[in-house]
C-alpha positions in Angstrom: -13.8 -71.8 14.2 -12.3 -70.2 10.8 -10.0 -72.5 9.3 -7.5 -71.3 6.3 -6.5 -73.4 3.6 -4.5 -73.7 0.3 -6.4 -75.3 -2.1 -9.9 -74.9 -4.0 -13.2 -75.8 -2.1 -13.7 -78.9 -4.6 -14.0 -81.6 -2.5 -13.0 -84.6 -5.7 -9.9 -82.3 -6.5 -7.8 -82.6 -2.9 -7.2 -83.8 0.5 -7.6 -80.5 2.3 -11.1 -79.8 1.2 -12.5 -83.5 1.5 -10.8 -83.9 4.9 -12.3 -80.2 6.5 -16.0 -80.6 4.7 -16.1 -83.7 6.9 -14.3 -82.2 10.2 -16.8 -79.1 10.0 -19.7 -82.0 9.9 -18.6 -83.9 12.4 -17.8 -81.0 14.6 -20.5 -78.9 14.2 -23.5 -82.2 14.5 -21.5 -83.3 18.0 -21.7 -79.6 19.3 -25.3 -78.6 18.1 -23.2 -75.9 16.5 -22.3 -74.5 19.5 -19.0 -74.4 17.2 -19.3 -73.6 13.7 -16.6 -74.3 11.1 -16.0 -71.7 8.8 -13.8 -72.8 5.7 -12.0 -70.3 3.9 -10.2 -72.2 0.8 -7.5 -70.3 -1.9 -5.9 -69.3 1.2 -9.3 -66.3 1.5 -8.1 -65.2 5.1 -4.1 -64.4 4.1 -1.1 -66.5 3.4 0.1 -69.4 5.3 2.7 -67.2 7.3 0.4 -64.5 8.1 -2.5 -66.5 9.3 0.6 -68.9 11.2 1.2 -65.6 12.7 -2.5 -64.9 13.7 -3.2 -68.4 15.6 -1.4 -67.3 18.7 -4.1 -64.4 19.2 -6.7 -66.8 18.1 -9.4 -64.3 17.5 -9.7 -63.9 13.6 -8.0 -67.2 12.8 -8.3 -70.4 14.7 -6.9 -72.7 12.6 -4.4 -73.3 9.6 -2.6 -75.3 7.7 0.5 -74.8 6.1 2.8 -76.3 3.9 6.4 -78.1 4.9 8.6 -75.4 3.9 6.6 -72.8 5.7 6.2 -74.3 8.5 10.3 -74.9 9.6 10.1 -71.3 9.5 7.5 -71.3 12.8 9.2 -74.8 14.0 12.7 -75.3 13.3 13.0 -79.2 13.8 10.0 -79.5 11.3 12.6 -78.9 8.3 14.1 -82.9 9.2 10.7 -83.7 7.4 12.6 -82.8 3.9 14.6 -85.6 4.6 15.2 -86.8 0.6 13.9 -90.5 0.5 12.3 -90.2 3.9 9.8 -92.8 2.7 9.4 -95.6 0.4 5.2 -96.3 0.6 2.2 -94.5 2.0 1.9 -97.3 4.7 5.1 -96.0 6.8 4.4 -92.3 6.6 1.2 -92.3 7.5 2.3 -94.5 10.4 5.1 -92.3 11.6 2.4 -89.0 10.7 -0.4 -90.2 12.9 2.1 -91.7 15.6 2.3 -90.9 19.2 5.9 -90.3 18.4 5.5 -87.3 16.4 3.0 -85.9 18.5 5.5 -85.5 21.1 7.8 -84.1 18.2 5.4 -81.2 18.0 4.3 -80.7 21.3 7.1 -77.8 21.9 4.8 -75.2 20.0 2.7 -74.7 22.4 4.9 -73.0 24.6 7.2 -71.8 21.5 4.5 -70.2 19.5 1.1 -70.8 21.6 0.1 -73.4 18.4 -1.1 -76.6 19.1 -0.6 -79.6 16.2 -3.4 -81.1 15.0 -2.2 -83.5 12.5 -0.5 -83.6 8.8 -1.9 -84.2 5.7 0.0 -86.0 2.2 0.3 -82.4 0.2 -1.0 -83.3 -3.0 -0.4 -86.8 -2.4 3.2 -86.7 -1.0 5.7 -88.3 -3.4 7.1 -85.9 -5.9 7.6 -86.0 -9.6 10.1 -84.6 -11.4 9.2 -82.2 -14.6 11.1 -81.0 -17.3 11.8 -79.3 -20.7 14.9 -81.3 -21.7 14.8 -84.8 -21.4 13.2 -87.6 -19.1 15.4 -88.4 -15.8 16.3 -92.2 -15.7 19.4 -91.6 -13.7 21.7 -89.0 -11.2 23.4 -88.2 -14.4 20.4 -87.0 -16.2 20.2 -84.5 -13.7 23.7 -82.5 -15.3 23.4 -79.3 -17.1 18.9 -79.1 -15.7 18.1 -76.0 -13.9 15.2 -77.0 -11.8 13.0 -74.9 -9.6 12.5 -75.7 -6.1 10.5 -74.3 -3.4 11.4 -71.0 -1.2 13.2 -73.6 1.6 17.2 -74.0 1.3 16.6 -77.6 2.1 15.3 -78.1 -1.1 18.3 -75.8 -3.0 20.7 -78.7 -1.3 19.2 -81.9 -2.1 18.8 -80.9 -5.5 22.2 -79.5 -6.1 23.7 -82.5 -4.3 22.1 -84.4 -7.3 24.0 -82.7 -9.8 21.1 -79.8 -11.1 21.3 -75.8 -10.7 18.6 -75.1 -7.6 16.8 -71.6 -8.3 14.3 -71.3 -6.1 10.9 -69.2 -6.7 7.4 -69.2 -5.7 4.6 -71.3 -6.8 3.2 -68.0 -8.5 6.6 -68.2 -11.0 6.7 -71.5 -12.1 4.3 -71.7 -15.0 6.2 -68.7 -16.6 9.6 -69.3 -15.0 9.1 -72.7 -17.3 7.3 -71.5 -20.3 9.9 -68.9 -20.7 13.0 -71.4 -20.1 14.0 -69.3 -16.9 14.1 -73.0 -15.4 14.2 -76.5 -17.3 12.0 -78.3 -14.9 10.5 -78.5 -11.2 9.4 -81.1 -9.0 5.6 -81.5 -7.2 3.2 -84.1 -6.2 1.9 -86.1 -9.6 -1.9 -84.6 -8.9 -0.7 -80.6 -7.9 1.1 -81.3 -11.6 -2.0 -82.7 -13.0 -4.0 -80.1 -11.4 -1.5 -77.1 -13.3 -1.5 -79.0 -16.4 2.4 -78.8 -16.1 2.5 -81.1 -20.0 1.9 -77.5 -21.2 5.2 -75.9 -20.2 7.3 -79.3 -20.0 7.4 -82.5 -21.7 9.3 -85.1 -19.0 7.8 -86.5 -16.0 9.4 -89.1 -13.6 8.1 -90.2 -10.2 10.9 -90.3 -7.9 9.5 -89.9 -4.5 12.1 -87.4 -4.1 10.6 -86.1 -1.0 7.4 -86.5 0.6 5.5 -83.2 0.8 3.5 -82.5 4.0 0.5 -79.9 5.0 0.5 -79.2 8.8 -2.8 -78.5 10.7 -2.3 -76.2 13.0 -5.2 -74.8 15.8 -4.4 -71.8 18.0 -3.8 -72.9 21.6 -5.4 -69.7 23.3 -8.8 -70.8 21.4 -8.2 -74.3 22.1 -8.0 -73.7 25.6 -11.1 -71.6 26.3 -13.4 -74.4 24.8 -14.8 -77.1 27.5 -13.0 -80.3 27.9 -15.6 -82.2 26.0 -15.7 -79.5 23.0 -11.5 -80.4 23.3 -11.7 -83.9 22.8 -15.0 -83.2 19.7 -12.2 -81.4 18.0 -9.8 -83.4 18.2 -11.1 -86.5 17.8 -13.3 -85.1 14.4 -9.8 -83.7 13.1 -7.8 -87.1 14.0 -10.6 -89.4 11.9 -10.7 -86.6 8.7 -7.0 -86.8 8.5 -7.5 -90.5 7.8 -10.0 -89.8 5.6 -7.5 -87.2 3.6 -4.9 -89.6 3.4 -6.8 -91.8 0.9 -8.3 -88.6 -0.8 -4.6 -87.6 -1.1 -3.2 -91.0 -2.5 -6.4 -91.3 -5.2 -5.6 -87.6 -6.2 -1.7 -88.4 -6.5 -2.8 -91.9 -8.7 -5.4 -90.5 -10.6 -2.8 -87.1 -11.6 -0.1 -89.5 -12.8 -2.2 -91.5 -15.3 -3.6 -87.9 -16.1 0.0 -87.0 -16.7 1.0 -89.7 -18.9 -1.6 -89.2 -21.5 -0.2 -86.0 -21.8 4.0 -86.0 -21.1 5.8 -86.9 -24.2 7.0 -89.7 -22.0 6.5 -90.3 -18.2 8.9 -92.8 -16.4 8.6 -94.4 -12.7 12.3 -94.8 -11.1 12.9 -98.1 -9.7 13.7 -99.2 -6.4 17.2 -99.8 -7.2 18.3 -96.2 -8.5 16.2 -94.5 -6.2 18.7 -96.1 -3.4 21.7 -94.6 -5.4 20.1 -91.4 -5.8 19.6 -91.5 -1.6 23.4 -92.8 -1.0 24.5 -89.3 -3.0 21.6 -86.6 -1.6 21.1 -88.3 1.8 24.8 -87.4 3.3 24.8 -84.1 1.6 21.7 -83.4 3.2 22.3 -84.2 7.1 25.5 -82.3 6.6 23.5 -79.0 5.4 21.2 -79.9 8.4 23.5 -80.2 11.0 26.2 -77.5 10.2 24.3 -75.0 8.1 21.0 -75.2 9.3 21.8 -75.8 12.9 19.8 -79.2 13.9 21.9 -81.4 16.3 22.9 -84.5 15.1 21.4 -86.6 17.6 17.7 -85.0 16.6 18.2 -86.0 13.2 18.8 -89.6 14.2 16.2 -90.0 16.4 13.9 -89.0 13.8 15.3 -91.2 11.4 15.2 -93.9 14.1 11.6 -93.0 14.5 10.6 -93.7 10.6 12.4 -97.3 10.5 10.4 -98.1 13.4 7.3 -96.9 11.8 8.6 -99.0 8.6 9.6 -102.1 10.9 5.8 -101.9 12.4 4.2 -101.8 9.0 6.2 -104.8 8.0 5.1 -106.9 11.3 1.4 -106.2 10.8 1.7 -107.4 7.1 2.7 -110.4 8.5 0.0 -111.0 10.4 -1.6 -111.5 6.7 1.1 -114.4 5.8 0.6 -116.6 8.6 
């Protein structure tokens, strides 16, 4: 079983590493290694599209995982996940991430694209910070007159446009010089992937908005999945349902641990409050379902159920804190 992945093989520095060095222990003891995981970090075996691409086959790749915006171009409904402000703590997406819910949500690749969905990972830790050149972001009018990179996904271009900056979106590969050059003012990216990239060196601002909550999809092809025995099945999924667990916290202490990084080294880093995050989401939220709905092509009704879905998942994290109150 060769799985591709995005980041380096360090298992301290990220989710994705941490979380498959277990699954390929747990996997390979429960089948004698009758199946042996191969990990290929740095993305060794192609880039998320192509090896996407490769999973229906199943032969040289048999499993992947690929970032949010990539992956609404293999599963259209997967771009609701941009959703700005989808989530206000940890608790609630991994709730909604891990529920039976959005399992269903994902079922439809099997027959769409012969992939089968095998969980999602916080990417980089989830919740976004801002970066910039020009001066820190305290409210939606410090956004006027930034030009801020976003990611290849038109999603992105809207929500930050609908905030009042210039969108330009580029490649991960551009930013460093896209910002060291002044091509772009500033960009936006999980505190510990900012960390990571030593972003202080091309910009001085940092705020932690939680903007949006950036996702990695583990995908398996369905063609391989199928020819294993029922009991290898339910190994590999049960071994990959536990180490996303386990990458949620290694995502969350990455994402902590790169924001007190970052503010030793920002000229000044600022955490938005509750208060103007909600006025930030009453501007980008209605720009956003209308880019979803008419431009994009979602139906209206599948964005609401969605959305209907998370404040569930929020309303069953409140109830089992209250358990603790009684």
């Amino acid at each position: 079983m060769s799985i591709n992945y995005l980041y380096p093989s360090d298992i301290t520095s990220n989710e994705q590493a941490a979380a498959l060095t277990h699954f390929k222990i747990l996997v390979e003891s429960a089948t004698n290694k009758d199946i042996e995981v191969k990990l290929f970090s740095n993305l060794q075996l192609g880039s998320e599209v192509e090896t996407t691409k490769q999973l229906k086959d199943g032969a040289l790749v048999q499993s992947t995982l690929i970032s949010s915006g990539a992956m609404s171009s293999f599963y259209k409904p997967y771009q609701i996940t941009s959703t700005p402000f989808l989530f206000t703590d940890y608790a609630t997406a991994w709730d909604f991430y891990d529920s039976k819910w959005f399992a269903e949500f994902m079922h439809p690749l099997i027959k769409e694209r012969g992939i089968r969905y095998l969980g999602t990972f916080d990417d980089g830790g989830g919740f976004v910070a801002f970066t910039n050149n020009k001066h820190i972001i305290k409210t939606q009018a410090d956004f006027k007159g930034l030009n801020i990179r976003v990611e290849q996904n038109p999603a992105a271009v809207e929500i930050v446009k609908s905030l009042g900056a210039n969108a330009t979106p580029l490649s991960w590969g551009e930013v460093q010089t896209s910002l060291a050059t002044n091509l772009v003012d500033g960009q936006y990216n999980a505190p510990g992937t900012n960390a990571a990239f030593k972003l202080w060196d091309v910009t001085k601002y940092t705020t932690l908005a939680g903007l949006v909550y950036n996702t990695t999809t583990w995908l398996v092809s369905e063609k391989w999945f199928a020819s294993l025995p029922e009991n290898y099945q339910r190994i590999v999924v049960h071994a990959a349902r536990e180490s996303v667990f386990l990458g949620h916290g290694v995502a969350a202490r990455v994402s902590l641990s790169g924001w007190q990084e970052s503010c030793k080294h920002f000229t000044e880093c600022y955490i938005l409050p509750a208060e103007e995050r909600a006025k930030w989401k009453a501007i980008a939220l209605p720009a956003y379902k209308e880019w979803i709905v008419k431009s994009f092509g979602i139906a209206e009704t599948e964005v609401d159920s969605f959305w209907a879905a998370v404040a569930k998942a929020s309303k069953d994290v409140d109830q089992r804190d209250s358990i603790f109150l009684q």
